[in-house]
MARDOKE-689133 format. One record per residue (C-alpha): residue in one letter; x, y negated, z negated. Coordinates in Angstrom, 3 decimals, m for minus. Last residue first. Layout:
<rs>
+---+----------+----------+----------+
: r :       px :       py :       pz :
+---+----------+----------+----------+
: a :        X :        Y :        Z :
...
+---+----------+----------+----------+
</rs>
This chain:
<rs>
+---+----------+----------+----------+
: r :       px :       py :       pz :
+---+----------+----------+----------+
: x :   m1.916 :   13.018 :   14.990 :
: x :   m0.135 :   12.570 :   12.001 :
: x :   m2.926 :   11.124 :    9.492 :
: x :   m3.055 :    7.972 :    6.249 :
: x :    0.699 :    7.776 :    6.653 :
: x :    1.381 :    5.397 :    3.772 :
: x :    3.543 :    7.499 :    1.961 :
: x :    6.068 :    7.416 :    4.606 :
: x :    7.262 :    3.896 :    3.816 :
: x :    6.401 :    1.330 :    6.182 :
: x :    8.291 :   m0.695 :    9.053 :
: x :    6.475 :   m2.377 :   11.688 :
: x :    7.797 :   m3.166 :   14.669 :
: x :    4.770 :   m2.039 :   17.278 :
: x :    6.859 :    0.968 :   17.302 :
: x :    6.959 :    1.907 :   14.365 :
: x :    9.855 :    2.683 :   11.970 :
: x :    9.268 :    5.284 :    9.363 :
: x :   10.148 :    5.024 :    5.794 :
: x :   11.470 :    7.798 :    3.301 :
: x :   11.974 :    6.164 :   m0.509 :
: x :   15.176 :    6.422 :   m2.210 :
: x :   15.213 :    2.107 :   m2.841 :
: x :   15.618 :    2.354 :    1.217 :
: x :   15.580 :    4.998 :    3.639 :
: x :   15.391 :    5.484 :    7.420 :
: x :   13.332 :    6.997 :   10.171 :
: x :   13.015 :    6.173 :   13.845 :
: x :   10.539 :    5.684 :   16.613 :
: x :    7.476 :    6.614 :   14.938 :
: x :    4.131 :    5.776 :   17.363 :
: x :    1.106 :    3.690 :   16.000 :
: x :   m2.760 :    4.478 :   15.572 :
: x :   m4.521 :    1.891 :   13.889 :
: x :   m6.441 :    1.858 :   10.894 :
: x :   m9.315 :   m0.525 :    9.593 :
: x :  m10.404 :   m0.276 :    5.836 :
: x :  m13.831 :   m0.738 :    5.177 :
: x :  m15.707 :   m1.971 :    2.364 :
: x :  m19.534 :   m2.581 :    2.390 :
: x :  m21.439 :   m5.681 :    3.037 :
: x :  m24.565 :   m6.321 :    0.808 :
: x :  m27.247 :   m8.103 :    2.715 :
: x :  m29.173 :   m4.706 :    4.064 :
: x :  m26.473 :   m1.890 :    3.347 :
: x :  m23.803 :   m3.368 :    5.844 :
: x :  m20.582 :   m2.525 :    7.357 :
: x :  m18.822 :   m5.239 :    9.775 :
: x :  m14.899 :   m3.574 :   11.085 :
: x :  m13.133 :   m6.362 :   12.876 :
: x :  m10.661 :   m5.049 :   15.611 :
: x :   m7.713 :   m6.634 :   17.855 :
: x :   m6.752 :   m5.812 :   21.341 :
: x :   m3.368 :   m6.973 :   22.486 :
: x :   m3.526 :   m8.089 :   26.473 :
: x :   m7.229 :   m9.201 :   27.778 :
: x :   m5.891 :   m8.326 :   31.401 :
: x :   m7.996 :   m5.503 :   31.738 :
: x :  m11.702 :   m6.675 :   30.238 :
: x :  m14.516 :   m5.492 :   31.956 :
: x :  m12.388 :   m2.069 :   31.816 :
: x :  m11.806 :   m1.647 :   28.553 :
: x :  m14.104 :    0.543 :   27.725 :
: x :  m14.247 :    1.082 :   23.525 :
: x :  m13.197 :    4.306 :   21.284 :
: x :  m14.182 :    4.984 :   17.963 :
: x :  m13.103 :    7.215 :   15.224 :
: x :  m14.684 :    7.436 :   11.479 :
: x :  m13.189 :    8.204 :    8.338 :
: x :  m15.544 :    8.698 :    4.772 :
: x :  m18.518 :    7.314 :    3.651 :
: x :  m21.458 :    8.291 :    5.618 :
: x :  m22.688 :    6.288 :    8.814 :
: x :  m25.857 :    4.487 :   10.167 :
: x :  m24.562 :    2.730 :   13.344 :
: x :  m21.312 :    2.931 :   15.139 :
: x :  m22.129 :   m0.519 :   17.540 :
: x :  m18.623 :   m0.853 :   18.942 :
: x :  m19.118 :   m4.850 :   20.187 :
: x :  m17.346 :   m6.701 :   23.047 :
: x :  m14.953 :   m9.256 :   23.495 :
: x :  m14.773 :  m11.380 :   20.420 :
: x :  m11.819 :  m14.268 :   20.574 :
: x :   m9.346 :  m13.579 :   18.009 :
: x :   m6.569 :  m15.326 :   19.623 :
: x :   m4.987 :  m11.925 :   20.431 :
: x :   m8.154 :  m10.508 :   22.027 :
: x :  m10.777 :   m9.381 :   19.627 :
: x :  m13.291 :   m5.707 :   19.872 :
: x :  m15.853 :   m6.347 :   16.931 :
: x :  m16.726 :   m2.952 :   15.534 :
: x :  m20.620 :   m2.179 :   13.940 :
: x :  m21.715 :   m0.307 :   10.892 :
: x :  m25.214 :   m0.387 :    9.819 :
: x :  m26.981 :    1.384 :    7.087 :
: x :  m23.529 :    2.103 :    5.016 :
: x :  m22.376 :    4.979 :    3.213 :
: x :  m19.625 :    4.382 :    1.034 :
: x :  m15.554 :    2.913 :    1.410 :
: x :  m15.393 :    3.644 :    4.807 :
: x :  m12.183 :    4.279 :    6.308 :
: x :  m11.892 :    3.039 :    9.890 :
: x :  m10.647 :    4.317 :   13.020 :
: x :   m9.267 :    2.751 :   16.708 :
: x :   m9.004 :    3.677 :   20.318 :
: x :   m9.000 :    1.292 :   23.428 :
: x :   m9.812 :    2.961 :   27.089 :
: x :   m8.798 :    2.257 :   30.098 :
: x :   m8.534 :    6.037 :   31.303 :
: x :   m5.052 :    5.308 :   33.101 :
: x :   m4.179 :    2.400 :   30.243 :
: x :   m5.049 :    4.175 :   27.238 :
: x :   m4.806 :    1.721 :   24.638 :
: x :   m4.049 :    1.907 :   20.952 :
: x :   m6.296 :   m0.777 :   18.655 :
: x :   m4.447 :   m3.097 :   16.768 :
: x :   m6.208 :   m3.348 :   12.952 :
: x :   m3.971 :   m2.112 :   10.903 :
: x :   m3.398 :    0.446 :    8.099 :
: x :   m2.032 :    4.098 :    9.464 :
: x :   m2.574 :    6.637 :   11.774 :
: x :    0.433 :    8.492 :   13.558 :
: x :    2.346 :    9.208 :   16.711 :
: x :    4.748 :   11.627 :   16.587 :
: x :    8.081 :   10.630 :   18.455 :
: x :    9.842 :   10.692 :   15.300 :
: x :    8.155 :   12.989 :   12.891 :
: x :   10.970 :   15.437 :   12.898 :
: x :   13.316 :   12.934 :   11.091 :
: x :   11.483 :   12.931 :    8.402 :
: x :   12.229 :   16.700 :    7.544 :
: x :   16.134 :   15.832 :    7.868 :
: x :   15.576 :   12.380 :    5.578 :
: x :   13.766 :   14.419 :    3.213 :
: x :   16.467 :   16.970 :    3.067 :
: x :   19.563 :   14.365 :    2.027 :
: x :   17.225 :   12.175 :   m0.160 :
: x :   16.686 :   15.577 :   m2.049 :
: x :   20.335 :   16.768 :   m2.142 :
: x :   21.387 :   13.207 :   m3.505 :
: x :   18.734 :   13.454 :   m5.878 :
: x :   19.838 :   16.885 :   m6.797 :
: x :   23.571 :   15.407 :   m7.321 :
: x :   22.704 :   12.782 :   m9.571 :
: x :   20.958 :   15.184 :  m11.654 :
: x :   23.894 :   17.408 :  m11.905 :
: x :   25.706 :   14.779 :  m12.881 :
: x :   23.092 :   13.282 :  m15.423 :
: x :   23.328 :   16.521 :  m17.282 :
: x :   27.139 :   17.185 :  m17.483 :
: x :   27.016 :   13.759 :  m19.249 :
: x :   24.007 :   15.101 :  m21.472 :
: x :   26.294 :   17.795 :  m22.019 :
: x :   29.209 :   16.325 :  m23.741 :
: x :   26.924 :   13.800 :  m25.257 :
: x :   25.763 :   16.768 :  m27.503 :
: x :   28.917 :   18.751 :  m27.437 :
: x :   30.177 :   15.545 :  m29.202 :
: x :   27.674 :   15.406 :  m31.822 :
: x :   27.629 :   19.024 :  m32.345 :
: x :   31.087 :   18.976 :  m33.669 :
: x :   30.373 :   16.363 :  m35.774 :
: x :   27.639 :   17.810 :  m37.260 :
: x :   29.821 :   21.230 :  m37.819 :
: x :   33.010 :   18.783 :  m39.666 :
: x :   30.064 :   17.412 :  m42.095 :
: x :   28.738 :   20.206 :  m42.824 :
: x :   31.949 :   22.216 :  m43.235 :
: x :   32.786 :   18.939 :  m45.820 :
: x :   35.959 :   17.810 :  m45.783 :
: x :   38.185 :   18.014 :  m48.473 :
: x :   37.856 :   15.937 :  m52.119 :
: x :   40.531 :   17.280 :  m54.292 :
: x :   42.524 :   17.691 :  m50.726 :
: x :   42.017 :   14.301 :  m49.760 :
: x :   41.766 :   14.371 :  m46.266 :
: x :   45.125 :   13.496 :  m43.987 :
: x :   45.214 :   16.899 :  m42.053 :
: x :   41.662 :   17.037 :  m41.437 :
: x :   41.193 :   13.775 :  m40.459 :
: x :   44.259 :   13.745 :  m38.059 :
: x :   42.693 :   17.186 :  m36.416 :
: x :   39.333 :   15.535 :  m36.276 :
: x :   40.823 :   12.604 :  m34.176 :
: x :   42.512 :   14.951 :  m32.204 :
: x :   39.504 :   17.162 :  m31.173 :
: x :   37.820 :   13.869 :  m30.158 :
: x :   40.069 :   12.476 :  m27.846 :
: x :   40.340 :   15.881 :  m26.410 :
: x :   36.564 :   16.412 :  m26.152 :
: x :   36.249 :   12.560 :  m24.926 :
: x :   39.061 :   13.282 :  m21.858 :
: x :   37.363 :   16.576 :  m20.988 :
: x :   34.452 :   14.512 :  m20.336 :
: x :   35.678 :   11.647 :  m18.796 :
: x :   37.602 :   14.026 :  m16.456 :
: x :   34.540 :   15.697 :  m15.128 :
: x :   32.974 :   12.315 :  m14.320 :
: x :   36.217 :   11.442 :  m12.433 :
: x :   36.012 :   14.843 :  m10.665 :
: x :   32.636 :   14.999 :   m9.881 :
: x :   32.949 :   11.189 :   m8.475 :
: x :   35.468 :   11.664 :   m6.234 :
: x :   33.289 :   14.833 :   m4.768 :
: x :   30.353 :   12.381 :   m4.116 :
: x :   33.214 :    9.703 :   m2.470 :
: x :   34.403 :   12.232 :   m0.141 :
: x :   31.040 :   13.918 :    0.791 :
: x :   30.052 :   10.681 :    1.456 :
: x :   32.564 :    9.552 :    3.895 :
: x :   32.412 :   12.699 :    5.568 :
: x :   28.615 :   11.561 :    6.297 :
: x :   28.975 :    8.455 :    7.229 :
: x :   27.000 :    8.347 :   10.557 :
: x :   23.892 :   10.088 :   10.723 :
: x :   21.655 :    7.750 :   12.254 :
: x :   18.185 :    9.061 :   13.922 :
: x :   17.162 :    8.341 :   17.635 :
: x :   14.224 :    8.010 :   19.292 :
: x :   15.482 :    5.086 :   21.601 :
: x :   13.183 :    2.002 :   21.115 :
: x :   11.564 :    1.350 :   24.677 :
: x :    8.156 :    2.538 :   23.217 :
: x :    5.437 :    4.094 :   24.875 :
: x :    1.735 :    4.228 :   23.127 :
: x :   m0.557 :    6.182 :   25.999 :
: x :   m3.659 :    7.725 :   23.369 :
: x :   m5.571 :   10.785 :   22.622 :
: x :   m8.195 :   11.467 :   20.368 :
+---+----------+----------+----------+
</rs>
Protein backbone atom coordinates (compact mmCIF):
# COMPACT_ATOMS: atom_id res chain seq x y z
CA UNK A 1 0.00 0.00 0.00
CA UNK A 2 1.53 3.03 -0.94
CA UNK A 3 0.74 6.56 -0.22
CA UNK A 4 2.02 10.61 -1.13
CA UNK A 5 1.96 12.14 2.74
CA UNK A 6 4.59 15.27 2.51
CA UNK A 7 5.22 17.30 5.35
CA UNK A 8 6.86 20.83 5.52
CA UNK A 9 8.13 19.92 9.17
CA UNK A 10 11.98 19.53 8.83
CA UNK A 11 12.99 15.85 9.78
CA UNK A 12 15.11 16.78 12.25
CA UNK A 13 16.01 15.40 15.81
CA UNK A 14 17.33 17.74 18.86
CA UNK A 15 20.42 16.96 20.50
CA UNK A 16 21.31 19.98 22.16
CA UNK A 17 22.47 19.75 25.85
CA UNK A 18 24.35 17.09 25.84
CA UNK A 19 27.73 18.41 27.59
CA UNK A 20 25.44 19.88 29.89
CA UNK A 21 24.29 16.55 30.94
CA UNK A 22 27.23 14.76 31.14
CA UNK A 23 28.27 17.58 33.57
CA UNK A 24 25.43 17.54 35.85
CA UNK A 25 25.22 13.29 35.69
CA UNK A 26 28.95 13.24 36.75
CA UNK A 27 28.06 16.08 39.60
CA UNK A 28 25.78 13.88 40.83
CA UNK A 29 28.16 10.59 41.10
CA UNK A 30 30.32 12.48 43.06
CA UNK A 31 27.87 14.11 45.52
CA UNK A 32 26.08 10.72 45.87
CA UNK A 33 29.51 9.13 46.37
CA UNK A 34 30.32 11.59 49.05
CA UNK A 35 27.08 10.98 51.04
CA UNK A 36 28.14 7.68 51.32
CA UNK A 37 31.58 7.87 52.47
CA UNK A 38 30.32 10.74 54.63
CA UNK A 39 27.58 8.18 56.57
CA UNK A 40 30.44 5.33 56.89
CA UNK A 41 32.66 7.93 58.60
CA UNK A 42 29.91 9.41 60.59
CA UNK A 43 29.14 6.12 61.56
CA UNK A 44 32.57 4.58 62.31
CA UNK A 45 32.99 7.48 64.83
CA UNK A 46 29.96 7.15 66.56
CA UNK A 47 30.84 3.41 67.24
CA UNK A 48 34.34 4.37 68.18
CA UNK A 49 32.82 6.93 71.03
CA UNK A 50 30.50 3.99 72.10
CA UNK A 51 33.07 1.72 72.39
CA UNK A 52 35.38 3.78 74.25
CA UNK A 53 32.71 5.16 76.76
CA UNK A 54 30.80 1.53 77.42
CA UNK A 55 30.62 0.28 80.68
CA UNK A 56 33.30 -2.04 80.95
CA UNK A 57 31.31 -4.51 83.55
CA UNK A 58 28.69 -4.39 80.95
CA UNK A 59 30.73 -4.03 77.28
CA UNK A 60 29.27 -4.17 74.10
CA UNK A 61 27.88 -6.91 72.74
CA UNK A 62 29.87 -8.52 69.34
CA UNK A 63 26.24 -9.03 68.29
CA UNK A 64 25.23 -6.05 68.76
CA UNK A 65 28.47 -4.10 67.29
CA UNK A 66 28.17 -6.94 63.91
CA UNK A 67 24.26 -5.81 63.43
CA UNK A 68 25.26 -2.53 63.40
CA UNK A 69 27.81 -2.93 61.14
CA UNK A 70 25.56 -4.57 58.69
CA UNK A 71 23.05 -1.94 59.08
CA UNK A 72 25.12 0.63 57.57
CA UNK A 73 26.70 -1.54 54.78
CA UNK A 74 23.08 -2.23 54.18
CA UNK A 75 21.97 1.39 53.25
CA UNK A 76 25.49 1.79 52.11
CA UNK A 77 24.68 -0.28 49.17
CA UNK A 78 21.21 0.29 48.48
CA UNK A 79 22.54 3.98 47.86
CA UNK A 80 25.23 2.54 45.51
CA UNK A 81 22.13 0.68 44.12
CA UNK A 82 19.82 3.44 43.11
CA UNK A 83 22.93 5.15 41.40
CA UNK A 84 23.63 2.69 39.25
CA UNK A 85 20.03 2.42 38.50
CA UNK A 86 19.71 5.97 37.80
CA UNK A 87 22.39 5.72 35.46
CA UNK A 88 20.90 2.63 33.31
CA UNK A 89 17.77 4.58 32.88
CA UNK A 90 19.64 7.40 31.74
CA UNK A 91 21.58 4.96 29.30
CA UNK A 92 18.20 3.50 28.19
CA UNK A 93 16.31 6.87 27.47
CA UNK A 94 19.70 7.80 25.82
CA UNK A 95 19.50 4.58 23.16
CA UNK A 96 15.82 4.63 22.66
CA UNK A 97 15.83 8.10 21.65
CA UNK A 98 18.88 7.12 18.97
CA UNK A 99 16.77 3.97 17.66
CA UNK A 100 13.63 6.35 17.50
CA UNK A 101 15.15 8.62 15.72
CA UNK A 102 15.47 6.25 12.67
CA UNK A 103 11.76 6.10 12.24
CA UNK A 104 11.51 9.68 11.20
CA UNK A 105 10.52 9.94 7.73
CA UNK A 106 8.76 6.41 8.00
CA UNK A 107 5.37 6.56 7.60
CA UNK A 108 3.25 4.52 9.93
CA UNK A 109 -0.32 3.11 10.91
CA UNK A 110 -1.96 4.16 13.78
CA UNK A 111 -5.64 5.15 15.38
CA UNK A 112 -7.62 7.64 13.24
CA UNK A 113 -9.87 7.92 10.88
CA UNK A 114 -8.13 10.44 8.00
CA UNK A 115 -7.59 8.54 5.09
CA UNK A 116 -3.90 9.14 3.19
CA UNK A 117 -4.23 10.33 -0.37
CA UNK A 118 -2.42 9.64 -3.39
CA UNK A 119 -2.81 12.61 -5.38
CA UNK A 120 -1.09 11.34 -8.95
CA UNK A 121 -3.14 7.93 -8.74
CA UNK A 122 -6.13 9.75 -6.86
CA UNK A 123 -6.60 7.40 -4.67
CA UNK A 124 -7.56 7.48 -0.68
CA UNK A 125 -6.13 4.61 1.58
CA UNK A 126 -7.30 3.55 4.96
CA UNK A 127 -7.47 0.11 7.44
CA UNK A 128 -9.52 -1.13 10.13
CA UNK A 129 -9.16 -3.62 12.97
CA UNK A 130 -11.97 -5.84 13.33
CA UNK A 131 -12.91 -6.87 16.52
CA UNK A 132 -14.72 -10.55 15.06
CA UNK A 133 -16.00 -11.75 11.97
CA UNK A 134 -18.70 -9.82 10.60
CA UNK A 135 -21.42 -10.65 7.66
CA UNK A 136 -21.22 -7.23 6.24
CA UNK A 137 -18.64 -4.65 6.50
CA UNK A 138 -18.95 -1.46 4.57
CA UNK A 139 -16.65 2.15 4.70
CA UNK A 140 -18.35 5.52 4.54
CA UNK A 141 -15.85 7.93 2.64
CA UNK A 142 -16.76 11.82 4.62
CA UNK A 143 -15.53 15.20 3.65
CA UNK A 144 -14.49 17.45 6.56
CA UNK A 145 -18.09 18.37 7.52
CA UNK A 146 -18.91 14.81 7.58
CA UNK A 147 -20.89 14.78 4.54
CA UNK A 148 -20.89 10.97 2.95
CA UNK A 149 -19.22 10.74 -0.40
CA UNK A 150 -19.09 7.37 -1.44
CA UNK A 151 -19.26 3.85 0.08
CA UNK A 152 -16.17 1.00 0.45
CA UNK A 153 -18.49 -1.99 0.39
CA UNK A 154 -15.67 -4.76 2.04
CA UNK A 155 -18.22 -7.41 2.55
CA UNK A 156 -18.15 -10.70 4.55
CA UNK A 157 -14.79 -10.47 6.49
CA UNK A 158 -12.79 -12.36 9.35
CA UNK A 159 -11.62 -10.69 12.40
CA UNK A 160 -8.47 -9.28 12.13
CA UNK A 161 -6.87 -5.99 9.86
CA UNK A 162 -8.17 -5.11 6.66
CA UNK A 163 -6.90 -2.41 3.89
CA UNK A 164 -9.00 -0.47 1.55
CA UNK A 165 -8.51 1.97 -0.94
CA UNK A 166 -11.34 4.38 -2.59
CA UNK A 167 -11.25 6.58 -6.21
CA UNK A 168 -11.15 9.80 -5.63
CA UNK A 169 -11.56 11.08 -8.69
CA UNK A 170 -15.47 12.06 -8.77
CA UNK A 171 -14.52 13.89 -5.94
CA UNK A 172 -10.98 16.06 -6.25
CA UNK A 173 -11.56 19.09 -4.53
CA UNK A 174 -13.44 17.32 -1.53
CA UNK A 175 -10.19 18.36 0.72
CA UNK A 176 -9.64 16.06 4.12
CA UNK A 177 -11.26 12.70 3.67
CA UNK A 178 -12.83 11.19 6.68
CA UNK A 179 -13.94 7.36 7.28
CA UNK A 180 -16.83 5.54 9.18
CA UNK A 181 -16.23 1.85 9.52
CA UNK A 182 -20.25 -0.05 9.69
CA UNK A 183 -19.75 -3.95 10.62
CA UNK A 184 -22.72 -6.04 11.03
CA UNK A 185 -23.74 -9.73 11.99
CA UNK A 186 -27.56 -9.26 11.04
CA UNK A 187 -28.78 -6.38 13.74
CA UNK A 188 -25.81 -6.67 16.01
CA UNK A 189 -22.99 -4.21 14.96
CA UNK A 190 -19.51 -5.33 15.50
CA UNK A 191 -16.42 -3.35 16.74
CA UNK A 192 -13.99 -1.82 14.58
CA UNK A 193 -11.22 0.30 15.10
CA UNK A 194 -10.31 2.71 12.15
CA UNK A 195 -6.49 3.48 11.44
CA UNK A 196 -4.87 5.91 9.41
CA UNK A 197 -1.65 6.01 7.91
CA UNK A 198 0.51 9.12 9.09
CA UNK A 199 4.22 10.21 8.45
CA UNK A 200 6.92 10.74 11.64
CA UNK A 201 8.53 13.96 11.43
CA UNK A 202 10.35 14.04 14.71
CA UNK A 203 10.83 12.16 17.95
CA UNK A 204 10.93 13.29 21.53
CA UNK A 205 10.38 12.16 25.13
CA UNK A 206 8.30 12.91 27.95
CA UNK A 207 7.48 11.13 31.53
CA UNK A 208 10.60 8.52 29.94
CA UNK A 209 8.34 7.40 27.32
CA UNK A 210 9.50 7.60 23.31
CA UNK A 211 6.82 9.64 21.23
CA UNK A 212 6.72 10.41 17.63
CA UNK A 213 5.50 13.58 16.09
CA UNK A 214 3.15 13.28 13.07
CA UNK A 215 2.67 15.06 10.60
CA UNK A 216 -0.93 15.72 10.58
CA UNK A 217 0.13 17.27 14.28
CA UNK A 218 -0.49 14.68 16.32
CA UNK A 219 1.74 13.61 18.96
CA UNK A 220 1.62 9.89 20.41
CA UNK A 221 3.84 7.75 22.26
CA UNK A 222 5.60 5.02 20.29
CA UNK A 223 3.67 2.28 21.76
CA UNK A 224 0.83 3.07 19.85
CA UNK A 225 2.31 2.27 16.44
CA UNK A 226 -0.19 -0.37 15.42
CA UNK A 227 2.44 -1.02 11.80
CA UNK A 228 5.63 0.82 10.19
CA UNK A 229 4.99 0.66 6.74
Amino acid sequence: MTSAITSSTPSTVSSTGASSSTSSTSATKNINANDAANSQDRFLKLLVAQMNNQDPMNPLDNAQMTSQIAQINTVTGIEQLNTTVKGMVSQFAAQQMLQGSAMVGHQVLVEGDSMAVNTETKTAYGALDLSESAADVKVQVLNASGKELGVVELGSLKAGRVNFEWDTSAHPDSGPLHFQVVAKNGDTNVAATPLTIDQVVSVSQANGALQLQLGRGDTIDFAAVKSVL
